[in-house]
N, C-alpha and C positions, 0 to 999 in steps of 0.2 A: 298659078292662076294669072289671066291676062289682064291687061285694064280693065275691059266689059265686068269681068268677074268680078274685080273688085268695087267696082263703080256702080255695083247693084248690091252691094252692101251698106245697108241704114242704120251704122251705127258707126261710131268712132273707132277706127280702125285698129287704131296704136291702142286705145282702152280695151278691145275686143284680145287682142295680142295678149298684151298683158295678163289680162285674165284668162289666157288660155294657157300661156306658159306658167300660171300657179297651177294650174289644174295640170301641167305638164310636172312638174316635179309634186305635185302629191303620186303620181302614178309610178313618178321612178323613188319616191320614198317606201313608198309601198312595197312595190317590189325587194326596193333593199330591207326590209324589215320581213315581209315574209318569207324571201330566201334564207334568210338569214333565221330565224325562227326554223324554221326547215331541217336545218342542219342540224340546230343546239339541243331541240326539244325532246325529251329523255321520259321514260318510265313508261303506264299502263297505257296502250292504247296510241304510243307517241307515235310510230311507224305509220298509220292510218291518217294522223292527226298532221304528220310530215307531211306525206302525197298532198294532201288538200291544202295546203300552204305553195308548195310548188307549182300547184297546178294554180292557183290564184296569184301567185307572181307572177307565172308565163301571163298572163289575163291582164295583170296590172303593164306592164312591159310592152303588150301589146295596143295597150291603152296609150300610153306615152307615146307610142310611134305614128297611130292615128293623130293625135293630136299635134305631134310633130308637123306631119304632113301638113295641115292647115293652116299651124303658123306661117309654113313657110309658102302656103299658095296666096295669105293673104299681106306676104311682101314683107314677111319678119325673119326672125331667127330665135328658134327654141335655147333656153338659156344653156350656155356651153359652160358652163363650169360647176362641177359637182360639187362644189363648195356652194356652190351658190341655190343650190337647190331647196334646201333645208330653210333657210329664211324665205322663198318665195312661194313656199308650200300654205294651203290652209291648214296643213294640219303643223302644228306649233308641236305637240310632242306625242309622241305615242311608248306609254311606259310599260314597255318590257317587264316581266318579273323577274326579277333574281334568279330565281329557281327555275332553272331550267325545266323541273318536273311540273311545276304548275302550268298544266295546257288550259284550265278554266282563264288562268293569268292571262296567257297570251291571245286566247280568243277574244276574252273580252276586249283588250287592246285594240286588238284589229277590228272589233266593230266598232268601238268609240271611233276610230278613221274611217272606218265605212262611212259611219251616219255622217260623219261631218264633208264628206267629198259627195258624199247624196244630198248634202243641202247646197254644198256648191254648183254643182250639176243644175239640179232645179232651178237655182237664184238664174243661170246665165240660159238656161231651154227658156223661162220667161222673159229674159232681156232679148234673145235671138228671135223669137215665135214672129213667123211676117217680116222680119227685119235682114234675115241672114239664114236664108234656106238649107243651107250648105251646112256651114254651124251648128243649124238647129238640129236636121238630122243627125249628124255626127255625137252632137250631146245626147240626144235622146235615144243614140243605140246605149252610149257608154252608161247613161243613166241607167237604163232597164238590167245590165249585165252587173253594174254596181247593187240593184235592187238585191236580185239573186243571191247575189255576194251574201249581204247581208241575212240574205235570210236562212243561207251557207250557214253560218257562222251560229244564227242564233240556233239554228236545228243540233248543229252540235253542242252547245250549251244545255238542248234539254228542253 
């Protein structure tokens, strides 16, 4: 993005960053947890319950790279160290079940992170609204595909 670009954004830029590289590593946490769930998840109905992990990590992934993108037109750099991701995430833990067979386990999981990056989402679509067009839009695609998600997740629950 050029100076103009940046120069018609109405908020603090470096705080705008910031909160966008957390919402940058909840999307590559995500990812790592649903691939990875993906692979492990065993018993009635797993093979089904797979695909739809997969195909929401591709989702999460390509979330991250959206949001990549931004950080870096608005003159930053998305955090480069995968170590570093996990503490700059909103989501603080997402607890896995033991049991590889419990798929209620792991869905519920992954909506407990939905909801919490769907209030992240929302908190920054009303700091951005009129402020940061660009932004705004950008969150409120990833908002809406996060909604979805969620409602992925609870459809499968029942």
């Amino acid at each position: 993005m050029g100076k103009k670009g940046r120069e018609i954004v109405e908020l603090d830029i470096k705080k705008l960053i910031e909160e966008l590289n957390r919402m940058y590593a909840d999307e590559w946490l995500a990812h790592f947890y649903l691939l990875h769930a993906a692979h492990v998840v065993s018993g009635i109905n797993s093979q089904e319950i797979a695909e739809v992990f997969k195909n929401s990590a591709s989702g999460e992934l390509s979330h991250a790279d959206g949001i990549a993108e931004r950080i870096i037109q608005l003159g930053g750099m998305p955090i480069p160290k995968i170590e570093d991701l996990a503490n700059a995430s909103h989501i603080k833990k997402i607890n896995l079940p033991r049991e590889t067979s419990d798929l209620k386990g792991f869905i519920k999981a992954f909506l407990e992170a939905e909801r919490t990056v769907i209030d992240a989402y929302n908190d920054l679509l009303k700091k951005t609204h009129q402020k940061d067009i660009v932004t705004h839009e950008l969150i409120e695609h990833l908002l809406e595909e996060e909604v979805a998600d969620e409602e992925e997740l609870e459809n499968l629950l029942g």
